[in-house]
Structure formats: structure tokens, C-alpha cells
PyMOL Python script that loads the backbone (N, CA, C, O; Angstrom):
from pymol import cmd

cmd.read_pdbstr("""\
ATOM      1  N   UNK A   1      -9.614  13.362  -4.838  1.00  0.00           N
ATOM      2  CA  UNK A   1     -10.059  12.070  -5.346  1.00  0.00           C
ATOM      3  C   UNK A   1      -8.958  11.041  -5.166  1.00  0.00           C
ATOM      4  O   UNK A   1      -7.818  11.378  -5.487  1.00  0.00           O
ATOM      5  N   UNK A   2      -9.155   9.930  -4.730  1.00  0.00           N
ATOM      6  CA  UNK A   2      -8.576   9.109  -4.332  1.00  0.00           C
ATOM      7  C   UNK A   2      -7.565   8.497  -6.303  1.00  0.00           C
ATOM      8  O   UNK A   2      -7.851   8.482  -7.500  1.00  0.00           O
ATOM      9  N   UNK A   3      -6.501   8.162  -5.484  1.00  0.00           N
ATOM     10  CA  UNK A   3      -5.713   7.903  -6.612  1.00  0.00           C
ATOM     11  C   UNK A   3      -5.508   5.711  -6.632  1.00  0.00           C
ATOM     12  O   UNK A   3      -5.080   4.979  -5.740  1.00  0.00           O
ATOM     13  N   UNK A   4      -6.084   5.322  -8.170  1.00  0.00           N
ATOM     14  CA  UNK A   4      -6.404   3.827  -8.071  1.00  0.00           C
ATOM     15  C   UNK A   4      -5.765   3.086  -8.424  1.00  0.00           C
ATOM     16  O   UNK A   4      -4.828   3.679  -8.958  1.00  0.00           O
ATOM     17  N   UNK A   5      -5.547   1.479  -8.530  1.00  0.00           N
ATOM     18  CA  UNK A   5      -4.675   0.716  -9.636  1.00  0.00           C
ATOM     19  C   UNK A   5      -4.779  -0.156  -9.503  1.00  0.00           C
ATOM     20  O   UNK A   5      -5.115  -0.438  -8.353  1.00  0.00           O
ATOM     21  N   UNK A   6      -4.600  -1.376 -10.510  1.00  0.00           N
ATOM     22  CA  UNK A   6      -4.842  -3.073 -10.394  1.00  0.00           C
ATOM     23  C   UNK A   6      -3.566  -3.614 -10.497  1.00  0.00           C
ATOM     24  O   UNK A   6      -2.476  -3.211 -10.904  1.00  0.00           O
ATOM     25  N   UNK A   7      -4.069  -4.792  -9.944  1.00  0.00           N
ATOM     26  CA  UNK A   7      -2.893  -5.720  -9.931  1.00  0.00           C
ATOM     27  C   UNK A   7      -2.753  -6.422 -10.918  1.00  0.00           C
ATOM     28  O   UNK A   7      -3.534  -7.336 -11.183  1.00  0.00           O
ATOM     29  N   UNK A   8      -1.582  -6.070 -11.739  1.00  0.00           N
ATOM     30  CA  UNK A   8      -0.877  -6.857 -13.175  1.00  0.00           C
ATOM     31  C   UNK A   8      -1.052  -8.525 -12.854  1.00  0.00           C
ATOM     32  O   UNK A   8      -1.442  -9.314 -13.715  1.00  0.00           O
ATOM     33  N   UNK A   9      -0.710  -8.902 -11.523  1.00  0.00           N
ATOM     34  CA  UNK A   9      -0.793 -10.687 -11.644  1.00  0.00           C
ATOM     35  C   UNK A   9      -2.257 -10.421 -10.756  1.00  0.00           C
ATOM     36  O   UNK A   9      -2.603  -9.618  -9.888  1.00  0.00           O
ATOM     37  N   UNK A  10      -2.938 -11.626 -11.523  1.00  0.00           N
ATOM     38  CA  UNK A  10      -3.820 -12.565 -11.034  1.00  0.00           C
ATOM     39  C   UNK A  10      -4.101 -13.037  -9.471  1.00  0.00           C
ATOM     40  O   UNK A  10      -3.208 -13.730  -8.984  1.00  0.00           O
ATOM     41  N   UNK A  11      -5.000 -12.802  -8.809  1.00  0.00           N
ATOM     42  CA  UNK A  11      -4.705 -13.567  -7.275  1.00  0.00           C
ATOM     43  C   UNK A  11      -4.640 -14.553  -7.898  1.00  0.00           C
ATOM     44  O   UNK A  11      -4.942 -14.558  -9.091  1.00  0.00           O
ATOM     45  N   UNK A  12      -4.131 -15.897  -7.101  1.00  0.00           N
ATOM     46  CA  UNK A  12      -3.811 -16.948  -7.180  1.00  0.00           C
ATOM     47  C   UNK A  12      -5.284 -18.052  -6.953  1.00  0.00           C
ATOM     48  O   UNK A  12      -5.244 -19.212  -7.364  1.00  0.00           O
ATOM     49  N   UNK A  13      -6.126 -17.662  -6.475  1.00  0.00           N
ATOM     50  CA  UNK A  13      -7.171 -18.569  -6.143  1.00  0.00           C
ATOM     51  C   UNK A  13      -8.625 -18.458  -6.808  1.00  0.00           C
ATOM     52  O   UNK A  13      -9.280 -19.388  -7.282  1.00  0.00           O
ATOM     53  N   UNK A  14      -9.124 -16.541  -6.703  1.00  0.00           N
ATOM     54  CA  UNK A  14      -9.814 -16.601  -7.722  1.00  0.00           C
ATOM     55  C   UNK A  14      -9.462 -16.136  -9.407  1.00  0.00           C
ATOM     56  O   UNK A  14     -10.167 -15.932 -10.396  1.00  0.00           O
ATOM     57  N   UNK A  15      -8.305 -16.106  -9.185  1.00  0.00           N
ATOM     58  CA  UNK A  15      -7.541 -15.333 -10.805  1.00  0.00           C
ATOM     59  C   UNK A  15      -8.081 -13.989 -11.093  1.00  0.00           C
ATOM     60  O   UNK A  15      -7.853 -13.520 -12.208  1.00  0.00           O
ATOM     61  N   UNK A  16      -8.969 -13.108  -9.987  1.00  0.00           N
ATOM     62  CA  UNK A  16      -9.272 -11.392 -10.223  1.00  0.00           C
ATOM     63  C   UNK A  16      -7.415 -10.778 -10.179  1.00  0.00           C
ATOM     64  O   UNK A  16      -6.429 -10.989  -9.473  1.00  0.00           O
ATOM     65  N   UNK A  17      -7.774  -9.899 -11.454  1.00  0.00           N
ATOM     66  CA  UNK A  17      -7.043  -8.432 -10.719  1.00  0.00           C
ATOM     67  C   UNK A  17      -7.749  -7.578 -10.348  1.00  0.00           C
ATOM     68  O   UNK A  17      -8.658  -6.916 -10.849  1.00  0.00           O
ATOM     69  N   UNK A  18      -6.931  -7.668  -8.767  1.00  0.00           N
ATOM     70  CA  UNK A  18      -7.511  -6.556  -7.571  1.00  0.00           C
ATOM     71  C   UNK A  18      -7.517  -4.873  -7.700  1.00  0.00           C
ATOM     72  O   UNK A  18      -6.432  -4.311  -7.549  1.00  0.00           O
ATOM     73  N   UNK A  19      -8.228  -4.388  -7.864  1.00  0.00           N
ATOM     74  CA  UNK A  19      -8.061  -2.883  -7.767  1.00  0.00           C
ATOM     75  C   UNK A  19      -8.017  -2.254  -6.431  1.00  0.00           C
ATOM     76  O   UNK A  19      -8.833  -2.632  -5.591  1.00  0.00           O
ATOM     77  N   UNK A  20      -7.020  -1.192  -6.093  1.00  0.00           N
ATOM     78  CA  UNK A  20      -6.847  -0.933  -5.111  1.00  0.00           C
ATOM     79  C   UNK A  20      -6.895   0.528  -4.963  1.00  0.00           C
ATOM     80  O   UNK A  20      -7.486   1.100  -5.879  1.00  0.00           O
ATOM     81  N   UNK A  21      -6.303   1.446  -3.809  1.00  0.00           N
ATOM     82  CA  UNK A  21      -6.672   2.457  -3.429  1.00  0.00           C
ATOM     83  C   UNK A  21      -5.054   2.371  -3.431  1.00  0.00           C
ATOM     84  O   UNK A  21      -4.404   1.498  -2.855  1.00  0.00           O
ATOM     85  N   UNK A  22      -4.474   3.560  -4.271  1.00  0.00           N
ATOM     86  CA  UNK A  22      -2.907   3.448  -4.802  1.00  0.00           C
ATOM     87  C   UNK A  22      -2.089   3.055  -3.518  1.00  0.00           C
ATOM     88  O   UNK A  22      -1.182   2.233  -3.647  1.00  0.00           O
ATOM     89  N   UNK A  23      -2.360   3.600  -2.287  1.00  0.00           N
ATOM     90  CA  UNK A  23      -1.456   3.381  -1.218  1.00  0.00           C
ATOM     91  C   UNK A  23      -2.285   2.034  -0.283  1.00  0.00           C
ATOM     92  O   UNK A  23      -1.531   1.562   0.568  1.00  0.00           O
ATOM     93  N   UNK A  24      -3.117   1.645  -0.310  1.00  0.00           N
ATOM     94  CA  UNK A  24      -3.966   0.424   0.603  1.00  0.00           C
ATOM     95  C   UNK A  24      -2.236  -0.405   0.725  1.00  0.00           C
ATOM     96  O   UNK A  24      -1.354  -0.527  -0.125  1.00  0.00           O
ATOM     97  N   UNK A  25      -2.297  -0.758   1.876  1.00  0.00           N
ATOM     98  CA  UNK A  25      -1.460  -1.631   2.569  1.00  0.00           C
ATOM     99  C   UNK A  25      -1.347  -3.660   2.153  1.00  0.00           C
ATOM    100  O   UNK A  25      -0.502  -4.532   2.355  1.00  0.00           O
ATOM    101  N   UNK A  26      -2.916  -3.601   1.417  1.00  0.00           N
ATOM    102  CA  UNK A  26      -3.290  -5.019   0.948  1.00  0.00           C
ATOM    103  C   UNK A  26      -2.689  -4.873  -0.504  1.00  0.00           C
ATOM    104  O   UNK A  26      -2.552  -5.844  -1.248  1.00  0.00           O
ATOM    105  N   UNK A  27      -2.347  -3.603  -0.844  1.00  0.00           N
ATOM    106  CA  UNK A  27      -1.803  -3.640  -2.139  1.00  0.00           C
ATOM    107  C   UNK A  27      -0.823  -4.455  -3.067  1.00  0.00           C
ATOM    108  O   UNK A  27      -0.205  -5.361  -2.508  1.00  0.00           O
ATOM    109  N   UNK A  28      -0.566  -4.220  -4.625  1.00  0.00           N
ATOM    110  CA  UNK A  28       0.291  -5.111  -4.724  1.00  0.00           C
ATOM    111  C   UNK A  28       1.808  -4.500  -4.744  1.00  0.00           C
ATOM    112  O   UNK A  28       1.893  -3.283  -4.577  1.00  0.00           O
ATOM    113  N   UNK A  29       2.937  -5.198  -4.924  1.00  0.00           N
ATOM    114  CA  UNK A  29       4.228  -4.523  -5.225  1.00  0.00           C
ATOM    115  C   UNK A  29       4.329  -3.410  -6.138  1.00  0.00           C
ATOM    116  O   UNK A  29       3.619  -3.538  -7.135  1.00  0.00           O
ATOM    117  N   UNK A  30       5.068  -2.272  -6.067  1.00  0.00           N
ATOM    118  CA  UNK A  30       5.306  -1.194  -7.265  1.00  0.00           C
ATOM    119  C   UNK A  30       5.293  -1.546  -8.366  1.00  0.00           C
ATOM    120  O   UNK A  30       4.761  -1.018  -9.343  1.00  0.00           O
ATOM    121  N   UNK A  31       5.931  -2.546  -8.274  1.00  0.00           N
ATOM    122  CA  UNK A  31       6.175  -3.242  -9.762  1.00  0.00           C
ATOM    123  C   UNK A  31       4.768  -3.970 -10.574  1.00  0.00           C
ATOM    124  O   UNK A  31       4.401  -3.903 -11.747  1.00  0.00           O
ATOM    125  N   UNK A  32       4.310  -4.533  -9.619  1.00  0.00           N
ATOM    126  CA  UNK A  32       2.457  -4.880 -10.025  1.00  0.00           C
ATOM    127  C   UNK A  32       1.835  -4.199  -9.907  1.00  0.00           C
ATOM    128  O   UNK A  32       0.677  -4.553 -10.126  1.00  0.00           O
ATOM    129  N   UNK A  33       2.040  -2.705  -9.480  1.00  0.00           N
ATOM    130  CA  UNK A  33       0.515  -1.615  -9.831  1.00  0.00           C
ATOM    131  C   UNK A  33       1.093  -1.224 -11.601  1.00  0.00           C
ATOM    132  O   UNK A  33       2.101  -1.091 -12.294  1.00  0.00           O
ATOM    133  N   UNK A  34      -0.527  -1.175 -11.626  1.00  0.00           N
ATOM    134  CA  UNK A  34      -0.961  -0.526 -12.910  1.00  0.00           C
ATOM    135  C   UNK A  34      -1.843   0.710 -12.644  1.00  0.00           C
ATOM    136  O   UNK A  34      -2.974   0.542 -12.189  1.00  0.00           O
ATOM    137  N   UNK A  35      -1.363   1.973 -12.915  1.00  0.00           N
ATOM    138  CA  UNK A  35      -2.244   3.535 -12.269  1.00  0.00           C
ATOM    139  C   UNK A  35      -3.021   3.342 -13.146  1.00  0.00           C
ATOM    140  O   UNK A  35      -2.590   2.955 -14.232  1.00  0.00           O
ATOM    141  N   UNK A  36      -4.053   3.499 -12.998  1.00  0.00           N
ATOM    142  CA  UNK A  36      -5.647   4.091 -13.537  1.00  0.00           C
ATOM    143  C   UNK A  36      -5.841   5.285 -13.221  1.00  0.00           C
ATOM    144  O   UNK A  36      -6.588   5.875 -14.001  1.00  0.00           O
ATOM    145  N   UNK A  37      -5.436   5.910 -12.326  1.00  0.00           N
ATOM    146  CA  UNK A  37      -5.898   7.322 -12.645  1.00  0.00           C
ATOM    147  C   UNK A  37      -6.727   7.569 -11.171  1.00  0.00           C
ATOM    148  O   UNK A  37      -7.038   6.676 -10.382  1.00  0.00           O
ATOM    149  N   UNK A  38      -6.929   8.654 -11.061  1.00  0.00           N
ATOM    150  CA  UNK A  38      -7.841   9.565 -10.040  1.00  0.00           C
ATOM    151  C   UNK A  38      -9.172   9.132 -10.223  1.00  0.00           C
ATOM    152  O   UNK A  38      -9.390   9.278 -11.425  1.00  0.00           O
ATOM    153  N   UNK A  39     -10.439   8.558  -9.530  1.00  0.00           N
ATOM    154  CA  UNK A  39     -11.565   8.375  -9.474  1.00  0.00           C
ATOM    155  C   UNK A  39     -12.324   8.677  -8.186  1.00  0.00           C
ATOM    156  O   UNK A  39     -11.818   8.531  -7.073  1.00  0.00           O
ATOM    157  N   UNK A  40     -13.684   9.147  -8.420  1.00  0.00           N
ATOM    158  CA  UNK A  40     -14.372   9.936  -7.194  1.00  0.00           C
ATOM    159  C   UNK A  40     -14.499   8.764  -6.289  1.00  0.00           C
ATOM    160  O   UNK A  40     -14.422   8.965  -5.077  1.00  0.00           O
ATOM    161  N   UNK A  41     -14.710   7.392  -6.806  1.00  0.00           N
ATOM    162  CA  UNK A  41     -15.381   6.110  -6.226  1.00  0.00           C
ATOM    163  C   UNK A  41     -14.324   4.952  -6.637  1.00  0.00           C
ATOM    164  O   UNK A  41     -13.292   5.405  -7.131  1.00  0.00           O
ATOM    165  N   UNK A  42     -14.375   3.835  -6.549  1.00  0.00           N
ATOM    166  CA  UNK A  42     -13.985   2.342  -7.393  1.00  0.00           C
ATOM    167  C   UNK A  42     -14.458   2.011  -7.950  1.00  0.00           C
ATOM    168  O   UNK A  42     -14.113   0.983  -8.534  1.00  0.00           O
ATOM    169  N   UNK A  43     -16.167   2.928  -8.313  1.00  0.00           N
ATOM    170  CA  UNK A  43     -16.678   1.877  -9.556  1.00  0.00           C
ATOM    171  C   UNK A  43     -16.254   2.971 -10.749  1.00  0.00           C
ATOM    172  O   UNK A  43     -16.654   2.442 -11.785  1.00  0.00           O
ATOM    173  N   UNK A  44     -15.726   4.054 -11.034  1.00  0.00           N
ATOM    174  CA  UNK A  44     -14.615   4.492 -12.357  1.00  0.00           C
ATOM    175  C   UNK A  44     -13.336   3.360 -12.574  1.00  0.00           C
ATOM    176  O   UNK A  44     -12.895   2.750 -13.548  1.00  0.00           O
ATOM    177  N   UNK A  45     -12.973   3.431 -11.027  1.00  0.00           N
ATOM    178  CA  UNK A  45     -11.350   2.551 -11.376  1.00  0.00           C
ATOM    179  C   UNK A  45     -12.242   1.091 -11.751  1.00  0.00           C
ATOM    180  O   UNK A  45     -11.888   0.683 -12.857  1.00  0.00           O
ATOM    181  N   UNK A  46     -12.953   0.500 -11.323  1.00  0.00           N
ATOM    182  CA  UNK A  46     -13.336  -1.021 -11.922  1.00  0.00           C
ATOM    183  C   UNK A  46     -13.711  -0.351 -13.435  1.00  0.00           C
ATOM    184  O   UNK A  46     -12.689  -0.694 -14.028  1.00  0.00           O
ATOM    185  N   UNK A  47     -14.267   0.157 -14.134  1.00  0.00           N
ATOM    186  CA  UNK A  47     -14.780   0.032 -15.164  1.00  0.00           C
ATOM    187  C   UNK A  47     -13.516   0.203 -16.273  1.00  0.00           C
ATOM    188  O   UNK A  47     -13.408  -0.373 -17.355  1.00  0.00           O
ATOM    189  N   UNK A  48     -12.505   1.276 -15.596  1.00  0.00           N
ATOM    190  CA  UNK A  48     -10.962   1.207 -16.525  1.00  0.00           C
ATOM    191  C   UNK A  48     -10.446  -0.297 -16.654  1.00  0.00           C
ATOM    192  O   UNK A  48     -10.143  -0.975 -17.636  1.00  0.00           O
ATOM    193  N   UNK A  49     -10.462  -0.560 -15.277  1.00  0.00           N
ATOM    194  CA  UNK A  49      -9.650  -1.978 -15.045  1.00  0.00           C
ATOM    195  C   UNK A  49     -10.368  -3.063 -15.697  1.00  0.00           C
ATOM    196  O   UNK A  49      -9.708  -3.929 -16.273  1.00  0.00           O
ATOM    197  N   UNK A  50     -11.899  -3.136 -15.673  1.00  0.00           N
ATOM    198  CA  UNK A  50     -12.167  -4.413 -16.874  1.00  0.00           C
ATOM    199  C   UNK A  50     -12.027  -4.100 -18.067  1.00  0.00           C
ATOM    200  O   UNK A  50     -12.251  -5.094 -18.758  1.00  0.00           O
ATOM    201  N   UNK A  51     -11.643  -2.790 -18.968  1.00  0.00           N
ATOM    202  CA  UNK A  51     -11.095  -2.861 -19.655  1.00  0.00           C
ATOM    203  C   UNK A  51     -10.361  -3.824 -20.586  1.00  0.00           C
ATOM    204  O   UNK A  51     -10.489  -4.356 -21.689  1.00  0.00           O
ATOM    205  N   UNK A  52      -9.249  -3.740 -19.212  1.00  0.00           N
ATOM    206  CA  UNK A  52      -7.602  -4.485 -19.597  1.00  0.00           C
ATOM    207  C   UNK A  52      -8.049  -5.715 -19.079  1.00  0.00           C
ATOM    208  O   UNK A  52      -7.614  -6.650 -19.751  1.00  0.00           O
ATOM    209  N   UNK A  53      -9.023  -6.194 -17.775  1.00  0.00           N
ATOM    210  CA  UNK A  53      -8.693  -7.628 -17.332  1.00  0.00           C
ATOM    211  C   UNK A  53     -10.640  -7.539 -16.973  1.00  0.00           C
ATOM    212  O   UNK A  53     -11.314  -6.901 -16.164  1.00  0.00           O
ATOM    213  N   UNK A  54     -10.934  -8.465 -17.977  1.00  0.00           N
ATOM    214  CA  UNK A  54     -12.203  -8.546 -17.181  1.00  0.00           C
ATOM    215  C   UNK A  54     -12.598  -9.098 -15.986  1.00  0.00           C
ATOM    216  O   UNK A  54     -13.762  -8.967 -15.607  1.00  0.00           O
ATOM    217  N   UNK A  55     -11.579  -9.845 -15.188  1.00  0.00           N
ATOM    218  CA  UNK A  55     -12.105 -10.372 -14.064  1.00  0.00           C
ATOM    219  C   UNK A  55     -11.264  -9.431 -13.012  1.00  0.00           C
ATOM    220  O   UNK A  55     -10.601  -9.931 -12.103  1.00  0.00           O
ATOM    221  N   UNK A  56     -11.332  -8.450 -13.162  1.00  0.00           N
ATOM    222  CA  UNK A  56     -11.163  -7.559 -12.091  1.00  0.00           C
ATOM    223  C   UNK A  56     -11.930  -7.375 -10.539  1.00  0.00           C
ATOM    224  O   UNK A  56     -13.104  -7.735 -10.453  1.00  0.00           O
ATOM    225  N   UNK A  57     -11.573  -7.083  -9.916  1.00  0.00           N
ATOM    226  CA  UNK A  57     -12.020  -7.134  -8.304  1.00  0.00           C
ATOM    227  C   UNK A  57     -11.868  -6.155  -7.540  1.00  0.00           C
ATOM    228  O   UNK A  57     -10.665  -5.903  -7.613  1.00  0.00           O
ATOM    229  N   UNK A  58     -12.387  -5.371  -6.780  1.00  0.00           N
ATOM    230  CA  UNK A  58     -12.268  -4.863  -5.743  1.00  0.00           C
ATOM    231  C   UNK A  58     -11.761  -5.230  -4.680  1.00  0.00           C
ATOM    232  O   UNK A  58     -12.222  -6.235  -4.139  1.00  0.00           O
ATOM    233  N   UNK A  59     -10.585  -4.463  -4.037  1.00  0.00           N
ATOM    234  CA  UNK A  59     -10.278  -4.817  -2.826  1.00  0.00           C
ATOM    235  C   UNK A  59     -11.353  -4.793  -2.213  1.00  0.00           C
ATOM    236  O   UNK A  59     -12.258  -3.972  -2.362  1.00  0.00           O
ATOM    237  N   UNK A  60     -11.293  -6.282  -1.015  1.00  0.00           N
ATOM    238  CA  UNK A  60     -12.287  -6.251   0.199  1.00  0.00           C
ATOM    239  C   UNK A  60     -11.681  -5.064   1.087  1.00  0.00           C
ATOM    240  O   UNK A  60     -12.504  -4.376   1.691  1.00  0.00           O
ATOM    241  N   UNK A  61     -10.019  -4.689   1.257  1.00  0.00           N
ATOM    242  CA  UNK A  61      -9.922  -3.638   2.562  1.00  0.00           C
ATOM    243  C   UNK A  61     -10.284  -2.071   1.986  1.00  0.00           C
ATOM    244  O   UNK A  61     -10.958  -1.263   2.624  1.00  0.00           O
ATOM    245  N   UNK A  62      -9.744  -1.841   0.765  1.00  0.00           N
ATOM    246  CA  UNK A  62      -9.816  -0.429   0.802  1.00  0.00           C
ATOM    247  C   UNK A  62     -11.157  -0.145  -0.476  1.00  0.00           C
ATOM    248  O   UNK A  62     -11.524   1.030  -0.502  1.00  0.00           O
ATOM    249  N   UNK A  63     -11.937  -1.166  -1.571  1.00  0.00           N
ATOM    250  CA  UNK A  63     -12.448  -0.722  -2.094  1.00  0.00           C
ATOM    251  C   UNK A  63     -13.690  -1.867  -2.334  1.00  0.00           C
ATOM    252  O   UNK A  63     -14.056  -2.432  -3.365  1.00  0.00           O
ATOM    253  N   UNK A  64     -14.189  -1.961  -0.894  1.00  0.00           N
ATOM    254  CA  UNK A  64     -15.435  -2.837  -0.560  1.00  0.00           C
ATOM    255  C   UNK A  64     -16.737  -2.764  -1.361  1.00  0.00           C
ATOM    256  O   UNK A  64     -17.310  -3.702  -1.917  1.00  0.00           O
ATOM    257  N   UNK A  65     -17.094  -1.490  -1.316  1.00  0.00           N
ATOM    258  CA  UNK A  65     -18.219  -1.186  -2.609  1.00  0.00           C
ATOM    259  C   UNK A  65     -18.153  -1.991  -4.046  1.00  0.00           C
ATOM    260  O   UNK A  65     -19.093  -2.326  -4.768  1.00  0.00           O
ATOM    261  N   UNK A  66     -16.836  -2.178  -4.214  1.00  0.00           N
ATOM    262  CA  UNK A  66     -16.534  -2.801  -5.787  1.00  0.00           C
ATOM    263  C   UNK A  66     -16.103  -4.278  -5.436  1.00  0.00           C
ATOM    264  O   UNK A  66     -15.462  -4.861  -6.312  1.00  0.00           O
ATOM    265  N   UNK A  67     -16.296  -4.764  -4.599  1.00  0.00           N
ATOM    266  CA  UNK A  67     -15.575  -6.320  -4.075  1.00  0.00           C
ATOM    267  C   UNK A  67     -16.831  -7.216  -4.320  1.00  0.00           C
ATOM    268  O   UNK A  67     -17.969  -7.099  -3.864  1.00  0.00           O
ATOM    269  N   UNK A  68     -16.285  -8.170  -5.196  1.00  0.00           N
ATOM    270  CA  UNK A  68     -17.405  -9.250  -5.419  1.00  0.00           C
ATOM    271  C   UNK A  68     -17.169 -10.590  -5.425  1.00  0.00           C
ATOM    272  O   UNK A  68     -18.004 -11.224  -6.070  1.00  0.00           O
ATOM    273  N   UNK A  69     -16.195 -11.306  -4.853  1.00  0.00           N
ATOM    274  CA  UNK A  69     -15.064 -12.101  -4.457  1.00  0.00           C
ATOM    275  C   UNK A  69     -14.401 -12.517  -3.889  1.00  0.00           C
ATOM    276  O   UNK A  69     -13.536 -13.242  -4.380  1.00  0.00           O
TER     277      UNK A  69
END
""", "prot")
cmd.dss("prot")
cmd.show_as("cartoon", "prot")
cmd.util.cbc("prot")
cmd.orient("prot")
């Protein structure tokens, strides 16, 4: 199972934190991941991540299914 995490800052344009696929290359710095944990899909890691930030997002490169933005 793919290992997930959001981005602590805000994009700058639509203000989502991005959830990503722990290693995706569009990712954010070490220092801006937040681990969520192991999920079969991105829609587990989105549902952790609105949690903490409701305007959470899916990466468009690595977690397109969950991208709405």
C-alpha cells in the first residue's frame, strides 16, 4: 500500500493542502510532509487529511482520483 502525506503550507493560489504519494516528485519539502499513514487508494489519505485541513487536495500527478482543483 502506497505510503501518503499533505502538505503543512497551503498552495499559494488555491490555499488546498496537497496530498501526495510520500515519494511523488511534485511533492512537498521533508519538512512540509505530514505522514498519514499507508492507504490502499487517496481517498483514505484525503479523508485523514480533511481532518486536519479541510481544503485538502489531491495531487493532479500522483493522486488524480482525489484531485479537485
Amino acid at each position: 500500500m502506497p505510503r501518503y502525506c499533505v502538505n503543512k503550507n497551503a498552495q499559494s493560489g488555491t490555499r488546498d493542502h496537497e496530498v501526495h504519494v510520500w515519494d511523488c516528485e511534485h511533492g512537498p519539502d521533508e519538512w512540509n510532509k505530514l505522514d498519514l499513514g499507508n492507504f490502499p487508494s487517496c481517498h483514505g489519505a484525503m479523508a485523514k487529511a480533511k481532518l486536519l485541513y479541510p481544503t485538502a487536495d489531491g495531487c493532479y500527478y500522483c493522486s488524480r482520483e482525489c484531485h479537485t482543483s
